[in-house]
MARTI-772745 format. One line per 3 residues: number of its first residue (from 1); for each residue x, y, z of N, C-alpha, C. Coordinates in Angstrom, 2 decimals, decimal comma. Example, Ala and Ser with C-alpha at 12.3 -4.5 7.8 and 13.67 -1.06 7.14 Angstrom:
1 = 13,19/-5,69/7,80/12,30/-4,50/7,80/13,20/-3,30/7,80 ~ 12,85/-2,25/7,08/13,67/-1,06/7,14/12,90/0,03/7,87
***
This chain:
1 = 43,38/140,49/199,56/44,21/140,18/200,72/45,41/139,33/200,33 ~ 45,15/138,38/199,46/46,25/137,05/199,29/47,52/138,41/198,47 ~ 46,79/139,37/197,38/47,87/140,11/196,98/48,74/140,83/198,03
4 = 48,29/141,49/198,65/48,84/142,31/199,75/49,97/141,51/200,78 ~ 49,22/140,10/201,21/50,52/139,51/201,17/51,81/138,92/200,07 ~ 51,40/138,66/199,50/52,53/138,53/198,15/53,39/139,46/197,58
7 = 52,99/140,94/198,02/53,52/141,90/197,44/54,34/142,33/198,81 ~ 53,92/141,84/199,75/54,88/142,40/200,85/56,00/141,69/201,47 ~ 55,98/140,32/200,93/56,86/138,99/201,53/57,30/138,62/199,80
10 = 57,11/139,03/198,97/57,26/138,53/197,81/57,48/136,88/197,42 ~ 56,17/136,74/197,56/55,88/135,10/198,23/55,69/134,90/196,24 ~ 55,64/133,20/196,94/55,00/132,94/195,17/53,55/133,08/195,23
13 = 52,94/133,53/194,53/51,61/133,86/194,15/50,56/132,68/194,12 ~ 50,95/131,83/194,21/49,89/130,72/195,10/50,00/130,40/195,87 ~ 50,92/130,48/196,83/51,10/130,22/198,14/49,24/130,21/198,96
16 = 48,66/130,93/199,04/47,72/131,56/199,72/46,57/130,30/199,15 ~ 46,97/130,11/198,38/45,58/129,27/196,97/46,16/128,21/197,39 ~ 47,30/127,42/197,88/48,13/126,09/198,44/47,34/126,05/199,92
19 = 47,63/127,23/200,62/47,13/126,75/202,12/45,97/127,25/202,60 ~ 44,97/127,73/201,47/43,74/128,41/201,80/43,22/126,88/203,65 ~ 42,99/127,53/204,23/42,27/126,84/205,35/41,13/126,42/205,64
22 = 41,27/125,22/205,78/39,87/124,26/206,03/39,08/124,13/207,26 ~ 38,41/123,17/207,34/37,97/122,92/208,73/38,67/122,13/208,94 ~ 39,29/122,84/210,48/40,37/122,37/211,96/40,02/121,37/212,54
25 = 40,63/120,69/213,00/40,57/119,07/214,08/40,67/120,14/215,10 ~ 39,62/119,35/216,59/40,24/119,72/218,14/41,60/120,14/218,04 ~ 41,74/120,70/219,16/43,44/121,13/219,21/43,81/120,14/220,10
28 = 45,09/119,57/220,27/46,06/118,77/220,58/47,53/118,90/221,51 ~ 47,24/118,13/221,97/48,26/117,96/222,84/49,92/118,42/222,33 ~ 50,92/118,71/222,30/52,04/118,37/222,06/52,98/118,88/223,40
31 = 53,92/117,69/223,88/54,42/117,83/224,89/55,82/118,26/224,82 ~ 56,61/118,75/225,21/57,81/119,10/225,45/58,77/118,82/226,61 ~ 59,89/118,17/226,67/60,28/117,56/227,43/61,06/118,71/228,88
34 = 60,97/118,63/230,08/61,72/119,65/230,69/63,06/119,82/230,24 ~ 63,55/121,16/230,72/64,85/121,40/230,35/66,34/120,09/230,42 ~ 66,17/119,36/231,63/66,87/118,22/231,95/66,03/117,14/232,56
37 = 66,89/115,85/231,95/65,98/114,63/232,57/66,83/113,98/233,08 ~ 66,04/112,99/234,21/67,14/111,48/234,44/66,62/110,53/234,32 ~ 66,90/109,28/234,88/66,79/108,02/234,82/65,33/107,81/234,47
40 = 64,76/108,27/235,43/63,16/108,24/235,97/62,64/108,87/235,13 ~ 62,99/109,45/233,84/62,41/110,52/233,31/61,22/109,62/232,22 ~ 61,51/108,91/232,04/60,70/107,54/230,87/59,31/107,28/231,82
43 = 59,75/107,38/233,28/58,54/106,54/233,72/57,84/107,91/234,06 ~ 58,18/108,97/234,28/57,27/110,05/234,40/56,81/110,64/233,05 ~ 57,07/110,22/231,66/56,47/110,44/230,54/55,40/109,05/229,95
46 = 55,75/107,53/230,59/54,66/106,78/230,52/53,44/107,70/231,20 ~ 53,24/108,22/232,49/52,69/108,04/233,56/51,80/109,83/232,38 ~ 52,55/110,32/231,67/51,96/111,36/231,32/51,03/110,76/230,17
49 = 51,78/109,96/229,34/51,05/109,40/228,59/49,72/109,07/228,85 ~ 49,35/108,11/229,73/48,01/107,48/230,31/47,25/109,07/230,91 ~ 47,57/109,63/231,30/46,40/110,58/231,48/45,62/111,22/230,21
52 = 45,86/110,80/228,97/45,27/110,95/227,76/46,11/111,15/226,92 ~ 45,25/111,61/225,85/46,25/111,76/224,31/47,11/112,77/224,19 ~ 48,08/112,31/223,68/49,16/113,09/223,26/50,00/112,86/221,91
55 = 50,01/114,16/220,98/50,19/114,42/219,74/51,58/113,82/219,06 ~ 52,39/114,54/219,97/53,85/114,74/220,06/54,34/115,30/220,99 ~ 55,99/114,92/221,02/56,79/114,82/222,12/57,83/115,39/221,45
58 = 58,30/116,48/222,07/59,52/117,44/221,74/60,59/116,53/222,67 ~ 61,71/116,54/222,12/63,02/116,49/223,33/64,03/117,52/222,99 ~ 63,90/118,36/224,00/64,49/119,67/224,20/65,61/119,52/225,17
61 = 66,66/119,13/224,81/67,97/119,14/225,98/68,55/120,40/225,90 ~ 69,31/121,68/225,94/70,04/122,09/225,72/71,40/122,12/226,92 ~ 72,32/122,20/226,07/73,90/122,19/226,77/74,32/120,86/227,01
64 = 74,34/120,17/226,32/74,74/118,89/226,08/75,10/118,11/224,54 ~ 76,22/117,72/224,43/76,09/117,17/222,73/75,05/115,94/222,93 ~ 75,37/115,90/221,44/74,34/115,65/220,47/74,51/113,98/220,63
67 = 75,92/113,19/221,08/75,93/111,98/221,62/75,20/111,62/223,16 ~ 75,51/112,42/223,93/74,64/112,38/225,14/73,32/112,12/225,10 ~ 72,70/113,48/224,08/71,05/113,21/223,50/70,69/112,32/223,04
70 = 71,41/111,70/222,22/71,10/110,39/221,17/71,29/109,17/222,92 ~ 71,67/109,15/223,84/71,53/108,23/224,84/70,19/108,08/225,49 ~ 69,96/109,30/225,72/68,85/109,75/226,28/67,54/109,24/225,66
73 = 67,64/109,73/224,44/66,81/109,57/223,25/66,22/108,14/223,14 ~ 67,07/106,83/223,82/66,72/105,95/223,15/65,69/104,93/223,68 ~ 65,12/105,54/224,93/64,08/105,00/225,13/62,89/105,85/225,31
76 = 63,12/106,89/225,30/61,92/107,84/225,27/61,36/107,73/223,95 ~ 61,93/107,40/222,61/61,92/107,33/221,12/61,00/105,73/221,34 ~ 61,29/105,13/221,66/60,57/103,51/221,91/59,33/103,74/222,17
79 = 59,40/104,33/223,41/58,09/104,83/224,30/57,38/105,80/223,50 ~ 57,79/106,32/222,75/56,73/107,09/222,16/55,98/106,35/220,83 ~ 56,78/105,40/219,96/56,28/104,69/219,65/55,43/103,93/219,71
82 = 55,64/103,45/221,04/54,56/102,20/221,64/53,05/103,15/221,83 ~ 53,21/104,62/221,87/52,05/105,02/222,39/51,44/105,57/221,34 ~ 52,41/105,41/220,02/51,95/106,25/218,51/51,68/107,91/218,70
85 = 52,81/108,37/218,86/53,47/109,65/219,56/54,73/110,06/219,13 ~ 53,99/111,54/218,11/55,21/112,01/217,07/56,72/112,03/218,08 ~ 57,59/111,67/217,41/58,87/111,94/218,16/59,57/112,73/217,72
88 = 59,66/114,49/218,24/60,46/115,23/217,71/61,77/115,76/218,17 ~ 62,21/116,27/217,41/63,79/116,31/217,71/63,76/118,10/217,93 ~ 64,28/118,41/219,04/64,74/119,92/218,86/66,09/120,06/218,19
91 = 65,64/121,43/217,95/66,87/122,38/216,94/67,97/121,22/215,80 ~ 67,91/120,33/215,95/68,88/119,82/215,01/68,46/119,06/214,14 ~ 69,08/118,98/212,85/68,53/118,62/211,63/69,40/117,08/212,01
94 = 70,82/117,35/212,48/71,56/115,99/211,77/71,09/115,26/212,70 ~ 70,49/115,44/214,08/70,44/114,20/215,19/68,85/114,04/214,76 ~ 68,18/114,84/214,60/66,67/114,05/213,58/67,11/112,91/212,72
97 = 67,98/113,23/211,98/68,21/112,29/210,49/69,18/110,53/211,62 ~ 70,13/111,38/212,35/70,47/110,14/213,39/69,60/109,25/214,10 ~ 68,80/109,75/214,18/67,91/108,66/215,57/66,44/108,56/214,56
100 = 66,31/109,26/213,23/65,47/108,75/212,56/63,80/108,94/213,08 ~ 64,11/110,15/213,33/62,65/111,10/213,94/61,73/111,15/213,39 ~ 60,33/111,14/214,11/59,29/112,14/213,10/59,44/113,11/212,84
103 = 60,26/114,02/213,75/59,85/115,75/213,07/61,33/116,13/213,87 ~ 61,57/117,27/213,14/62,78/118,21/214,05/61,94/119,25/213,99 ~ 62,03/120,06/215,30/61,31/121,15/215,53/62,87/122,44/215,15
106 = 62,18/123,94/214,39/63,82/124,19/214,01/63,49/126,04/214,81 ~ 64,10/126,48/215,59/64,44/127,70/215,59/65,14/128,78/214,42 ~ 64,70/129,89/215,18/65,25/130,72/213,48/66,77/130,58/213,44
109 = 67,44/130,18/214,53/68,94/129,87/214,24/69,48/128,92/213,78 ~ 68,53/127,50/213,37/68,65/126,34/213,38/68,70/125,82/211,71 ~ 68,78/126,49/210,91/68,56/126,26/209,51/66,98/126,37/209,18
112 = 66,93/126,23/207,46/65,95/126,27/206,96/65,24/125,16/206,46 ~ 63,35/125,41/206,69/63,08/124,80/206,97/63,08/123,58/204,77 ~ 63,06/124,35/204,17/63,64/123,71/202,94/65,04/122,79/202,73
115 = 65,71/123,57/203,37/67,22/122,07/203,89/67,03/120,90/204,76 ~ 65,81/121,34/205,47/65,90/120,20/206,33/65,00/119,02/205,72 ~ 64,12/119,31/204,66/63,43/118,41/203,79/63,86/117,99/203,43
118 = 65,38/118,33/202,46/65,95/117,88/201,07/67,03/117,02/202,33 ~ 67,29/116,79/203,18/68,19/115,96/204,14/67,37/115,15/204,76 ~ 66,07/115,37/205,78/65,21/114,44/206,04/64,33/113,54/205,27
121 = 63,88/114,45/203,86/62,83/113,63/203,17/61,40/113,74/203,40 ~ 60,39/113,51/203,00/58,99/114,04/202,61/58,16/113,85/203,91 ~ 58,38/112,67/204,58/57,49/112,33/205,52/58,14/112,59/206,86
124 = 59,19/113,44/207,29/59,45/114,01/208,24/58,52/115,13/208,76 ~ 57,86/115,54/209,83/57,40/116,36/210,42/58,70/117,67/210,61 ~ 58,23/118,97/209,83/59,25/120,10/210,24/58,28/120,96/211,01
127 = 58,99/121,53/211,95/58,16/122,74/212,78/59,10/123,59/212,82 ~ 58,79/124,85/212,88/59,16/126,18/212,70/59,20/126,98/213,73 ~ 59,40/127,84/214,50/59,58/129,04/215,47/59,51/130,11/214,67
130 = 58,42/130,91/214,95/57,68/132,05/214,62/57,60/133,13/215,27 ~ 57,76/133,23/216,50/57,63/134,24/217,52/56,33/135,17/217,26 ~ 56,45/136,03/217,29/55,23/136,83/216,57/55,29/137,36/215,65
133 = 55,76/137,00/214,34/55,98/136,99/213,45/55,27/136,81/212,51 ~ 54,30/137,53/211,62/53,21/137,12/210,62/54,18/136,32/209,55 ~ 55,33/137,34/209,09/56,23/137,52/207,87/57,37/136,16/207,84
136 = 57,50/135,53/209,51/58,18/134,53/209,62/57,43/133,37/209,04 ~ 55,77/133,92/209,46/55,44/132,44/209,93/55,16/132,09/208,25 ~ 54,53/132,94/207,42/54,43/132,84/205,89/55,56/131,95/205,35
139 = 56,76/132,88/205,52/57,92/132,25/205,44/58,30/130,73/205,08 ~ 57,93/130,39/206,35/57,99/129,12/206,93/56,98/128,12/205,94 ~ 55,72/128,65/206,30/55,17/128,03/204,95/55,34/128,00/203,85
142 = 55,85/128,54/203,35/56,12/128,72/201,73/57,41/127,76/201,47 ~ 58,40/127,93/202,84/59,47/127,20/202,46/59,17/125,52/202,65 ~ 57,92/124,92/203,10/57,68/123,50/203,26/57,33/123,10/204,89
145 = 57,29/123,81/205,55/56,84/123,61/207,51/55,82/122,84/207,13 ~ 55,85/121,78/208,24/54,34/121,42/208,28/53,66/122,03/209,43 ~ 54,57/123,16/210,14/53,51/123,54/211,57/54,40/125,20/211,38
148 = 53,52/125,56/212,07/54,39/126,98/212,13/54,23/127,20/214,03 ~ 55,03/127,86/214,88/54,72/127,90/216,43/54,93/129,54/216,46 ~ 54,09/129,64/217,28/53,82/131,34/217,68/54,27/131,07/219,52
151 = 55,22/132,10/219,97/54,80/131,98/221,53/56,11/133,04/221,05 ~ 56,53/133,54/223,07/55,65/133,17/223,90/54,68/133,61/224,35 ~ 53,14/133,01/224,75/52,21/133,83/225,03/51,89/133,82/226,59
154 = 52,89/133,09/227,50/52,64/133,80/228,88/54,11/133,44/229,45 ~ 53,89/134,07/230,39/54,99/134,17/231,24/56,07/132,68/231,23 ~ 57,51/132,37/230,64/57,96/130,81/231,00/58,97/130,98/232,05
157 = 59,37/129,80/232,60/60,54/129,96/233,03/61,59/128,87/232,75 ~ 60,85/127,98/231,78/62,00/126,97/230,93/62,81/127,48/229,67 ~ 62,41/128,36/229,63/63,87/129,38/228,41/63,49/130,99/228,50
160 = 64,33/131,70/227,81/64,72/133,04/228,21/63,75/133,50/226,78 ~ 63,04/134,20/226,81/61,67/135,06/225,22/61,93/136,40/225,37 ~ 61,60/136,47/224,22/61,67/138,17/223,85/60,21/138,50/223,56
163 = 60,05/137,56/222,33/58,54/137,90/221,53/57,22/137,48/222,70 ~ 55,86/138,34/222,97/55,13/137,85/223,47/53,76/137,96/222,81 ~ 53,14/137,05/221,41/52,31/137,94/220,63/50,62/136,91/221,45
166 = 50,07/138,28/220,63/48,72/138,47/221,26/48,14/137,18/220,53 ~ 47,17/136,36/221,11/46,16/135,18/220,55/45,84/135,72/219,09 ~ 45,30/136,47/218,81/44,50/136,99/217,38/45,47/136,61/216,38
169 = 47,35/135,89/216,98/47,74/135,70/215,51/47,79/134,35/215,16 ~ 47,13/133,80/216,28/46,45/132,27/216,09/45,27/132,59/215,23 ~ 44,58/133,07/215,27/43,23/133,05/215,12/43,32/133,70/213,49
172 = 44,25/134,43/212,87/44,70/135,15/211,77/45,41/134,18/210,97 ~ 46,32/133,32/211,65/46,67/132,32/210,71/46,11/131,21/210,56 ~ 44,91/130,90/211,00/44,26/129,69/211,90/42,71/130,19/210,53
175 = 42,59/131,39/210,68/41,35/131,81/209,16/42,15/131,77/207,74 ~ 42,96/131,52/208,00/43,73/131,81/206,35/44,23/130,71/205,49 ~ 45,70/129,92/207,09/45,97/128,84/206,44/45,96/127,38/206,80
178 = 46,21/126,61/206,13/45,80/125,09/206,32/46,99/124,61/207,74 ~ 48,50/125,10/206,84/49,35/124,44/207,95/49,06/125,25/209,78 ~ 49,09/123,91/210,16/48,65/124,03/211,61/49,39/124,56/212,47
181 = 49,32/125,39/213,44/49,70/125,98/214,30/49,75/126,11/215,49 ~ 50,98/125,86/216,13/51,33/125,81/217,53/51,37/127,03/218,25 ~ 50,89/126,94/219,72/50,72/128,02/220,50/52,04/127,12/221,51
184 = 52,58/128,20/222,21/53,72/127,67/223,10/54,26/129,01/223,98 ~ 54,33/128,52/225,24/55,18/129,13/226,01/54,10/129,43/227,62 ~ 54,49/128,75/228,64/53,92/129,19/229,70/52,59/128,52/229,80
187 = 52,26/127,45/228,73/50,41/127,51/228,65/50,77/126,46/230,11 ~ 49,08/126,58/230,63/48,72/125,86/231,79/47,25/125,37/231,30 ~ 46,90/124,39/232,43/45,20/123,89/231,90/44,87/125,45/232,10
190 = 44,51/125,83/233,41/44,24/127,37/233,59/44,41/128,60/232,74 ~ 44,95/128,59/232,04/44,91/129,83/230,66/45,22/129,35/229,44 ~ 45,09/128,01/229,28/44,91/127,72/228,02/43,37/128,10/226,83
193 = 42,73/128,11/227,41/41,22/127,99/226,89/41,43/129,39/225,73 ~ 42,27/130,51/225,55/41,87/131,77/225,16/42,97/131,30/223,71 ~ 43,62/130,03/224,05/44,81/129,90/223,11/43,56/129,28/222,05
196 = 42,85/128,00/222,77/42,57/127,11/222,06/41,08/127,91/221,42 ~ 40,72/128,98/221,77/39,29/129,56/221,45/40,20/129,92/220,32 ~ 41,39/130,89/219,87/41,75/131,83/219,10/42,38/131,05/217,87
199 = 42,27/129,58/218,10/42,54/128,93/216,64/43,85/128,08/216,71 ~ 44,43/127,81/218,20/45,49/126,83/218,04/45,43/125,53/217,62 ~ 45,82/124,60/216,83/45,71/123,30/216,43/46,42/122,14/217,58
202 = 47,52/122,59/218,18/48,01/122,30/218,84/48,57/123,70/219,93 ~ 48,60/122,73/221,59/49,24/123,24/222,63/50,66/122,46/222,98 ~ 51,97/123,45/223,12/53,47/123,20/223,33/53,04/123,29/224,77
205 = 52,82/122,45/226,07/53,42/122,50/226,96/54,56/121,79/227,75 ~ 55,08/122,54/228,41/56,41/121,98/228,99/55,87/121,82/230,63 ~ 56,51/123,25/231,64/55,89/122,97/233,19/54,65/122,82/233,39
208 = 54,02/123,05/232,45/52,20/122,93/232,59/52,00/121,48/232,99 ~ 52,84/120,58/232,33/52,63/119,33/232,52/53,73/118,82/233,65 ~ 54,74/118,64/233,57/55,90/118,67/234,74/55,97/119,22/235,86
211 = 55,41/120,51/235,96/55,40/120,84/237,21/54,08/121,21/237,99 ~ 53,14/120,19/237,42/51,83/119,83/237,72/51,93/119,31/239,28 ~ 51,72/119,98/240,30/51,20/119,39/242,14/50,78/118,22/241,86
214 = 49,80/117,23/240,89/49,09/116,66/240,93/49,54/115,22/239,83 ~ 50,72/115,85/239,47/51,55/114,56/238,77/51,26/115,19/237,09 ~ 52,19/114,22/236,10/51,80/114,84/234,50/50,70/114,40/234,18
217 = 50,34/113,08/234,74/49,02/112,12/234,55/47,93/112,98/234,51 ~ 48,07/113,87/235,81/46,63/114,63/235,91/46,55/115,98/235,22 ~ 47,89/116,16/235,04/48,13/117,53/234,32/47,44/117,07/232,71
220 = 48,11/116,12/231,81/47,52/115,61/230,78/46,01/115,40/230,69 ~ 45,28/114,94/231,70/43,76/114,91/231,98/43,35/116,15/231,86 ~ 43,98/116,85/232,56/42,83/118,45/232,93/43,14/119,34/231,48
223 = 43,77/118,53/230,21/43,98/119,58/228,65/42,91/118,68/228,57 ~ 43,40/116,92/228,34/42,46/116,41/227,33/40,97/116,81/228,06 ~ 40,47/116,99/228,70/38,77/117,91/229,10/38,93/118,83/228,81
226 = 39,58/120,01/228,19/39,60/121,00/228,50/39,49/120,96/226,65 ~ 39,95/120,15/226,12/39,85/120,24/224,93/38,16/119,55/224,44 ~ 38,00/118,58/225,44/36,69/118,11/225,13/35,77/118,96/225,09
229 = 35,81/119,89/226,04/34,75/120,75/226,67/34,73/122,34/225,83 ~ 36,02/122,12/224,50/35,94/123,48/223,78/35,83/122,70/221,84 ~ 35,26/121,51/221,73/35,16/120,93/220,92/34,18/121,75/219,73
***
């Protein structure tokens, strides 16, 4: 098998022998910020916080520079601190390296994920966008990701998808390799369970948690059980 991939991605030939896969931690929280925030937006991400654990925190602005974000940024970056809560940066390498991130999360338009090492440095968190992509997500590993993300796997309405791949390529990269893997797009407490059975390490939600009836507090409660209860 490890040949068959190597001969088809013309990978380096240990790649496969680097990320052979271990035994998985619970899967995990990782949050994503709504499309736009305001003022109030800090105290409705404390308030998410306390309803349980959470991995990491995407900040996803789009249509706004990169000075605006860095405003935004600067207390949500505090706050995530205080709660020991990866702080990641979407799509951009240079405002990661600016505000001095844990991780930049990178789209396939966003550069590679090997440039963004040799500019961030070793202990930056990189995440990848995979879509359904076996050949991406390899890719990605080979070039240094520490996460690879598969979605979307249900219906969103916080960005516009093309790709919609089936669970089994959680569960395919989740038997093979070590680096961990994000499920994203649309998850809810309610149809998450088929993500987290099929081998996700982590869950990307965005409205699952935000546009929770019941506040993010309770939205964050009803994963962290939901993760207890698939332990």
């Amino acid at each position: 098998m490890q040949g068959m991939f190597d001969d088809a991605l013309n990978l380096d030939p240990g790649f496969a022998d680097r990320f052979e896969a271990q035994p998985r931690d619970p899967c995990q929280l990782y949050l994503i910020s709504p499309p736009s925030i305001d003022d109030g937006f800090v105290d409705r991400l404390a308030a998410a916080f306390e309803g349980g654990p959470v991995a990491a925190f995407q900040l996803r602005l789009k249509g706004i520079d990169e000075h605006a974000i860095a405003r935004a940024a600067d207390p949500i970056q505090r706050l995530c601190a205080q709660q020991d809560v990866a702080f990641i940066v979407n799509d951009s390498v240079s405002l990661a390296k600016r505000l001095r991130a844990d991780g930049v999360h990178l789209g396939q338009s966003d550069g590679d994920a090997t440039d963004a090492r040799r500019i961030l440095g070793p202990s930056v968190q990189i995440g990848v966008t995979c879509h359904d992509s076996r050949h991406l997500a390899m890719e990605a590993g080979e070039a240094g990701a520490d996460y690879v993300a598969f979605g979307s796997f249900y219906p969103t309405t916080t960005k516009e998808v093309e790709h919609h791949p089936d669970p089994s390529i959680l569960s395919w990269w989740s038997t093979i390799f070590e680096v961990p893997c994000v499920a994203i797009g649309g998850i809810t407490p309610a149809n998450a369970r088929p993500l987290i059975d099929a081998g996700a390490d982590f869950l990307a939600v965005c409205g699952g948690v935000w546009s929770d009836p019941e506040g993010p507090a309770s939205a964050v409660d009803k994963f962290t059980r939901l993760f207890a209860e698939t332990e």
